[in-house]
C-alpha positions as CSV (number, residue, x, y, z in Angstrom):
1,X,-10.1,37.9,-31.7
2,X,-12.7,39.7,-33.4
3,X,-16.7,39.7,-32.9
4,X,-19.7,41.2,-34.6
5,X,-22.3,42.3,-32.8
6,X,-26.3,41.9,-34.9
7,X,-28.9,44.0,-32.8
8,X,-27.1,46.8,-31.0
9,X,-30.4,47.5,-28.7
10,X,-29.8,47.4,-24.5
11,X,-28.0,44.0,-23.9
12,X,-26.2,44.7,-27.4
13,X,-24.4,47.1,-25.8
14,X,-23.2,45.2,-22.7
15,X,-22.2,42.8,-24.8
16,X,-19.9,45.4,-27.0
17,X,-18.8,46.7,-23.5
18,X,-17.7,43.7,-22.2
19,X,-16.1,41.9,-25.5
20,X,-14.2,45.6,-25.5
21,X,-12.5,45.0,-22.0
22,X,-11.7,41.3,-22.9
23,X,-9.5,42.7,-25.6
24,X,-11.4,41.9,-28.3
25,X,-12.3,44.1,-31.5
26,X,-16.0,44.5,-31.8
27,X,-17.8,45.6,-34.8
28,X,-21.8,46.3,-34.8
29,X,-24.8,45.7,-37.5
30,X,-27.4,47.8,-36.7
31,X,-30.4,49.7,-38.5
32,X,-31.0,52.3,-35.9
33,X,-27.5,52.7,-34.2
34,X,-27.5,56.5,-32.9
35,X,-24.5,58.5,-31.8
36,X,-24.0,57.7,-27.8
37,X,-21.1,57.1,-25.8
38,X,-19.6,54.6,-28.1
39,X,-18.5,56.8,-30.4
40,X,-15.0,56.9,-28.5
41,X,-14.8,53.3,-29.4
42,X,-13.1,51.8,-32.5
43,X,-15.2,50.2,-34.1
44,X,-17.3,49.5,-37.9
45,X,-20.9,49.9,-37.9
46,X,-22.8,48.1,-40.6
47,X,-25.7,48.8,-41.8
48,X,-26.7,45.2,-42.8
49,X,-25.5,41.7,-42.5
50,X,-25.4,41.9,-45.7
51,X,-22.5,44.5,-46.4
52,X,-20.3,42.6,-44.1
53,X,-17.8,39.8,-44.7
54,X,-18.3,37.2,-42.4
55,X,-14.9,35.4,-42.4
56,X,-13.0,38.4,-40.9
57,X,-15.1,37.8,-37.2
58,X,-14.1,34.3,-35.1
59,X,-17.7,35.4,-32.8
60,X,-20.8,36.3,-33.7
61,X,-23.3,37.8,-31.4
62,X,-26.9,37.5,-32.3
63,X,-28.5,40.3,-30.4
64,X,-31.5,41.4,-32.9
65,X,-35.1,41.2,-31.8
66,X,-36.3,37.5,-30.9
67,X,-38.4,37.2,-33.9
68,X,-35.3,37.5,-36.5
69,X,-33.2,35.2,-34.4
70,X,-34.2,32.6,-36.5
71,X,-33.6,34.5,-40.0
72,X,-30.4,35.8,-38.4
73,X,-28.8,32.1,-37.2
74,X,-29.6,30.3,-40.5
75,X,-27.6,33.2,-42.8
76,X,-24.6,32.7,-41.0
77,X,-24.5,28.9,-39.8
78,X,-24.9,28.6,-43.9
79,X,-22.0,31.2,-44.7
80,X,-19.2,30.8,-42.0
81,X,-17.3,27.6,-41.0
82,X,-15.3,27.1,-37.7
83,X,-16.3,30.0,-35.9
84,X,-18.5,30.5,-32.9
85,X,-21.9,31.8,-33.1
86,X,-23.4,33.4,-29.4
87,X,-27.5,33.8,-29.6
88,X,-28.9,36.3,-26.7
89,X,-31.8,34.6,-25.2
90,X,-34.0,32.9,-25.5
91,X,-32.7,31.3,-28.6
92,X,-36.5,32.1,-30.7
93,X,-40.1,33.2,-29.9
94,X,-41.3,29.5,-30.2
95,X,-39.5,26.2,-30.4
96,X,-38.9,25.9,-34.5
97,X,-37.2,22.9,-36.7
98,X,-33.4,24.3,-36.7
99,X,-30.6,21.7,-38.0
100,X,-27.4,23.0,-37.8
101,X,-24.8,22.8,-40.4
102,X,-22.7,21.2,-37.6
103,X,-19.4,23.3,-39.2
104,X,-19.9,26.1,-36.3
105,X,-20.1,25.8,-32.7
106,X,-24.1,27.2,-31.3
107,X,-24.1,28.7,-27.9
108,X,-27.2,30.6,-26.1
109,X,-26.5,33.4,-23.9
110,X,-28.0,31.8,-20.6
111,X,-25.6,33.7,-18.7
112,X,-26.3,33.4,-15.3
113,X,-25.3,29.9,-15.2
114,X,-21.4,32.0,-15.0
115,X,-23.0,33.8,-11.8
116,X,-20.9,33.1,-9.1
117,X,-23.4,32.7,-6.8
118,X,-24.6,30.2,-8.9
119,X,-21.3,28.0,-9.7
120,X,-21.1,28.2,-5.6
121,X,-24.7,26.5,-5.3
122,X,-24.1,24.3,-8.4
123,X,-20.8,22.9,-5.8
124,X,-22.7,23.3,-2.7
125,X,-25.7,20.6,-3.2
126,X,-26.0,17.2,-3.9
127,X,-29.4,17.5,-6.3
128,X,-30.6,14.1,-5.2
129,X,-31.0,15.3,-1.5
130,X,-33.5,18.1,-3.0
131,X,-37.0,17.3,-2.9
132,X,-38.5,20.8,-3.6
133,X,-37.0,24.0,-5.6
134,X,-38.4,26.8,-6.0
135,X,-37.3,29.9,-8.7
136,X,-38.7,33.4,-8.4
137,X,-38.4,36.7,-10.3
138,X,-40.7,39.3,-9.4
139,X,-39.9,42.8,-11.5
140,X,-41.4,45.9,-12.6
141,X,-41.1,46.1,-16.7
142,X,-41.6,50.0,-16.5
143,X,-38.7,50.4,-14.4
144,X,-36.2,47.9,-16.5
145,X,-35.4,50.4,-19.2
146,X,-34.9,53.8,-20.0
147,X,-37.8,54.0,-22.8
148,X,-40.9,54.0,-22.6
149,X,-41.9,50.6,-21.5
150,X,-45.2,50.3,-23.6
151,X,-42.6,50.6,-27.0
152,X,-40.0,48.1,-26.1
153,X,-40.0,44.7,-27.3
154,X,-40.7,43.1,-24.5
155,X,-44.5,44.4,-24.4
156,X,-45.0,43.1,-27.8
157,X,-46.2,39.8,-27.9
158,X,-45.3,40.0,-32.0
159,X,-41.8,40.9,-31.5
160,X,-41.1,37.6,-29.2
161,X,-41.7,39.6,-26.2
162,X,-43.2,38.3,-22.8
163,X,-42.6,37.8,-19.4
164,X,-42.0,33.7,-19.8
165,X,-39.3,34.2,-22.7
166,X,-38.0,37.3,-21.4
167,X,-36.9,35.9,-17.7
168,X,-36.5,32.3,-19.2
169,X,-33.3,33.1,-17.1
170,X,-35.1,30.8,-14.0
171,X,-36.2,28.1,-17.1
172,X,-32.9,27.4,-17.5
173,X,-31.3,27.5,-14.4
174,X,-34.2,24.6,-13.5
175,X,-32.6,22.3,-16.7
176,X,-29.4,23.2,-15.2
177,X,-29.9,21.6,-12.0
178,X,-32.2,19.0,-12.8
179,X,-31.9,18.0,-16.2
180,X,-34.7,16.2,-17.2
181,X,-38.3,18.2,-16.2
182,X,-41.7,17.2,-16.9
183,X,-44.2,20.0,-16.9
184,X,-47.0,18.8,-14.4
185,X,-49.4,22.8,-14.4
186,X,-48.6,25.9,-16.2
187,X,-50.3,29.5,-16.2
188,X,-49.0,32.1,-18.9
189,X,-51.0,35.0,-18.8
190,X,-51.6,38.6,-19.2
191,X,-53.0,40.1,-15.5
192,X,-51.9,43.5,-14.6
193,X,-52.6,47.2,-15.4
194,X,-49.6,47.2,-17.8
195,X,-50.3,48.5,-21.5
196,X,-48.6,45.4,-23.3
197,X,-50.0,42.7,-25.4
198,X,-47.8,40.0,-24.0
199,X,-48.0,38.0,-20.8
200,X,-46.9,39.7,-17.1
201,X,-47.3,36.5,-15.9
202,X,-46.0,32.7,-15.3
203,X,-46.2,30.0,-13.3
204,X,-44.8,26.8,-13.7
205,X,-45.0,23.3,-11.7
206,X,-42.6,20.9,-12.9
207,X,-41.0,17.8,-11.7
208,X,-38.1,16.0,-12.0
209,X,-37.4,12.2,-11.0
210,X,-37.1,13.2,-7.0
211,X,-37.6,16.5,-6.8
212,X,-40.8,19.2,-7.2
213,X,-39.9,22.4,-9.0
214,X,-42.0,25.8,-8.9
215,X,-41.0,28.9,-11.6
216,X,-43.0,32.1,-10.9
217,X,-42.1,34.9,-13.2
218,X,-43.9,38.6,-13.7
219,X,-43.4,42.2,-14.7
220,X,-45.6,43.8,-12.8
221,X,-44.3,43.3,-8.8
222,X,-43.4,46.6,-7.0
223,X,-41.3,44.3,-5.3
224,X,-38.4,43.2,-6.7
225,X,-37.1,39.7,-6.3
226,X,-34.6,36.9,-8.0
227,X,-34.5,34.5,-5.6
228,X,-33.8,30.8,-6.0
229,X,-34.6,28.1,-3.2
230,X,-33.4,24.8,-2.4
231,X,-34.7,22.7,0.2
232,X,-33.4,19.0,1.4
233,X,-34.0,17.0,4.8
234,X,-31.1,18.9,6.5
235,X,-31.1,22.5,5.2
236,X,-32.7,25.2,3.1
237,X,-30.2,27.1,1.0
238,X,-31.4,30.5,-0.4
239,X,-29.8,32.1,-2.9
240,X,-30.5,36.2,-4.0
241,X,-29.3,37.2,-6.9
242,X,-30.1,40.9,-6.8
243,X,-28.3,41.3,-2.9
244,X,-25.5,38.8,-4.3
245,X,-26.3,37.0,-1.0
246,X,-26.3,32.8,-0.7
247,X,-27.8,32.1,2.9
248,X,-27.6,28.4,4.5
249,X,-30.2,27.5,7.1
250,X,-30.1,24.4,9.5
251,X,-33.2,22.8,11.3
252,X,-31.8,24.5,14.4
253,X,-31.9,28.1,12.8
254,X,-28.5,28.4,12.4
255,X,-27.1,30.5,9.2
256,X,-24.2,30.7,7.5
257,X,-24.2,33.6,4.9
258,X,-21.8,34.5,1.9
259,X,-22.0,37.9,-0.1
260,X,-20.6,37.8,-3.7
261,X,-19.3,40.8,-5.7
262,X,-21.5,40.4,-9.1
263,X,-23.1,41.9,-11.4
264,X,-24.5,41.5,-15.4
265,X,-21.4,43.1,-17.1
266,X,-18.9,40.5,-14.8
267,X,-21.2,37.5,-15.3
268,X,-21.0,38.6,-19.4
269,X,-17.3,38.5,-19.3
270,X,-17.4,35.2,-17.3
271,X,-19.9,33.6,-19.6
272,X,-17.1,34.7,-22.6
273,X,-14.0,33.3,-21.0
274,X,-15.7,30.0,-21.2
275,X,-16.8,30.6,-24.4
276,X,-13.0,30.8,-24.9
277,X,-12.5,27.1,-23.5
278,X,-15.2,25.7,-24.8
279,X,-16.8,25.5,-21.5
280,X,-18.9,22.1,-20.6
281,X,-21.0,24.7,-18.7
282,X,-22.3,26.4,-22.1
283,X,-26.2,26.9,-23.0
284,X,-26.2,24.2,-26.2
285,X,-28.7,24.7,-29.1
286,X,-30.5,21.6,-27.7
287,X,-31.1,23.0,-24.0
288,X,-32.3,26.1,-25.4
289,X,-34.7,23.8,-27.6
290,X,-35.7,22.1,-24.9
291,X,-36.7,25.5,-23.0
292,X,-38.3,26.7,-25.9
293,X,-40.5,22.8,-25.9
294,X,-41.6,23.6,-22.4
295,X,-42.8,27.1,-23.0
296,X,-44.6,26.3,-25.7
297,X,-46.4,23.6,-23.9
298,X,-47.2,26.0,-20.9
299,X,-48.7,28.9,-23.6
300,X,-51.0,25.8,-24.9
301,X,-52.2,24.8,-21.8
């Protein structure tokens, strides 16, 4: 098979790295491509969407900044048929009126959902036992890139940046589980020392029909934390995705513990095999939508 890759910036590339060791032939559109260790690779580099033609690629990759996915997903759901289009998330800055030519299959790239810690919990629990969730990443933006933090796009509220769209990782994984989610208090806000424009922080309370949901999301924690927690009448299940640990705890204080092998480039590669089967587990243009609905109503208050 063969992809293009729009936006070659930092999760471009682990995209092109991991479409490369899955056998397919990647090609990359990109303005500001420099020479770097993919020179090695065989590949075309376009300078423009424009210069390319689009029925030679079965994928696309939409990797651009968040404010031309938009632009970006409308010029090729218009010029391809029967192919597979992949947006990087989140799927736009703000939830906008997009209607599908219906002649190409939409997928987001909410790609934790092809964690295996995560297909492990999705097995483990029966969601109607759960009557509180809580889903937790604490980072430190300087300290996510090599660049200078106060130049990448994430610090530009303009560019689609901020900390609510950029970890809408935990967003997801909250429709995943539950579904439906009513938004009951939401804080988006700018807090810390950090030189950005867009928000460091969010909170979210949600519910769902029996269960209470808590998202907590910033850039600016020393500590750093994914966690995601799960509690029912009989047992509180933990689950850390940066120790690739899943811990099971009793009302006696007994554990049981499993440690996963994981990491982003694996979960990529997952998150494409079922992109090759069509996978009923796939982020759909409506569940991105319907993220995109409830960060909006957050940012409004």
């Amino acid at each position: 098979m063969k992809a293009l890759i729009i936006g070659f910036g930092s999760i471009g590339k682990k995209h092109f790295l991991a479409l490369n060791e899955l056998g397919f032939l990647v090609d990359i559109v990109s303005k500001s491509y420099k020479f770097s260790i993919y020179e090695g690779k065989n590949f075309t580099l376009f300078k423009d969407l424009n210069e390319v033609n689009l029925k030679e690629y079965d994928l696309f990759i939409i990797a651009n900044i968040t404010t031309d996915h938009f632009k970006t997903l409308e010029i090729l759901d218009k010029n391809i048929k029967e192919k597979t289009i992949l947006v990087e998330k989140p799927l736009f800055e703000k939830d906008i009126n997009f209607f599908p030519s219906k002649n190409n299959k939409i997928y987001i790239a909410y790609l934790l959902r092809f964690n295996p810690l995560i297909k492990d919990l999705k097995n483990l629990i029966d969601i109607n036992e759960i009557y509180f969730a809580k889903f937790v990443c604490n980072s430190y933006l300087p300290n996510w890139r090599k660049i200078d933090y106060r130049q990448n796009y994430s610090a530009k509220k303009e560019l689609g940046g901020g900390v609510m769209l950029d970890l809408s990782h935990e967003i997801d994984l909250a429709f995943y589980f539950f579904k439906d989610l009513n938004l009951e208090f939401g804080q988006n806000l700018k807090i810390s020392e950090l030189e950005i424009n867009s928000d460091d922080f969010t909170f979210l309370a949600l519910n769902s029909k029996k269960a209470k949901i808590h998202i907590e999301l910033d850039y600016f924690s020393k500590l750093n934390q994914r966690k995601i927690l799960f509690h029912s009448k009989e047992k509180t299940i933990e689950t850390d995705l940066i120790h690739n640990k899943l811990n099971i705890y009793d009302k006696f204080n007994n554990i049981k513990s499993k440690t996963y092998e994981s990491n982003t480039f694996k979960t990529l590669q997952n998150m494409y095999k079922a992109i090759l089967k069509d996978d009923e587990n796939l982020c759909t243009l409506e569940e991105a939508r319907k993220i995109l609905k409830l960060c909006d109503e957050a940012r409004n208050g």
